[in-house]
N, C-alpha and C positions, 0 to 999 in steps of 0.2 A: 311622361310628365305632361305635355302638349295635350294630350288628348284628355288626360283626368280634368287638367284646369277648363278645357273649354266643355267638358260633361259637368262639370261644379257648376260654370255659369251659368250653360244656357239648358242642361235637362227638363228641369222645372220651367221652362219658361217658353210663355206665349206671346209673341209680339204680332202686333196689329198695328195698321195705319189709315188713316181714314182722307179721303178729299172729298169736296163737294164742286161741283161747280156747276154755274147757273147757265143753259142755253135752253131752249124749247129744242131744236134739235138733239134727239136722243140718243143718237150716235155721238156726235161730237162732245155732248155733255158726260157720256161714259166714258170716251176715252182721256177726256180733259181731269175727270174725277177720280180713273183710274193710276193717270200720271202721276197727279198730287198724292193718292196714295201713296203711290211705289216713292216715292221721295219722302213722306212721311213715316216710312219701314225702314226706310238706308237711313236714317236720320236714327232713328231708334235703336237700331241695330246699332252703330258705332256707335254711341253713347252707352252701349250697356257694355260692349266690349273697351271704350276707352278706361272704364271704372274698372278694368279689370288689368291686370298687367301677367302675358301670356308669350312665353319665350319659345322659339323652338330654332335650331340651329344659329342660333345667337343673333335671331333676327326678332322684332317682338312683332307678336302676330297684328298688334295694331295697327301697325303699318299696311300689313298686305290687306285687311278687312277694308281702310279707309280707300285703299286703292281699287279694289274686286268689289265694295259692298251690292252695286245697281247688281253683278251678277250673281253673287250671293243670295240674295233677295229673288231674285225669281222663281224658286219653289214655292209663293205663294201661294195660299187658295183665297177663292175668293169668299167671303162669308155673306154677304148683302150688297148687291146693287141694282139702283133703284128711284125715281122720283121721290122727293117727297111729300105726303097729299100737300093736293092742292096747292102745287107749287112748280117753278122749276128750275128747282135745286136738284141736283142728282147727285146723289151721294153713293160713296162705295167702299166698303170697309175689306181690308186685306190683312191675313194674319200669314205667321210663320211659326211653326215650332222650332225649339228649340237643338232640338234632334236633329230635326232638317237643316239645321243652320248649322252645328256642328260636321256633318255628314259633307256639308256644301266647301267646308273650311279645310277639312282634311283630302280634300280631292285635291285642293291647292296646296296643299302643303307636301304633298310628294313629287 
């Protein structure tokens, strides 16, 4: 049952997070743009599983997702990172399938 409700959820679904942040150092501007990503993915991620309600051994999965989400989320790719012209804003957008988010939940859940 576990497994059907969170293939309902998340199959169809692509989740992305974006940060930007401003340094002319483009090392630091990556990895500052990348953070705010990754926190803008766990942010998305539990909100689409809180709208969801997902039991399994009489614990609901929302609990463990709120708890695991930063590790969860790390199967990200990266889809664009990068200055923006003539600028220096760096920006970097990070997505997760939905499959892979699944796949990442049931590794937890054994």
């Amino acid at each position: 049952q576990v497994v059907s409700d969170l293939h309902r959820v998340f199959d169809t679904a692509v989740l992305a997070g974006e940060g930007i942040f401003e340094h002319a150092n483009e090392g630091l501007a990556r990895q500052g743009a990348l953070s705010l990503a990754q926190a803008d993915l766990a942010q998305k991620v539990q909100t689409t599983v809180r709208g969801n309600t997902t039991i399994h051994n009489n614990q609901d999965i929302r609990t463990m997702v709120e708890t695991s989400v930063n590790a969860l989320v790390q199967g990200y790719g990266i889809d664009y990172a990068g200055y923006d012209p003539n600028s220096i804003k760096y920006r970097v957008r990070i997505s997760i399938t939905g499959e892979r988010l699944v796949k990442e939940i049931e590794t937890r859940l054994r």
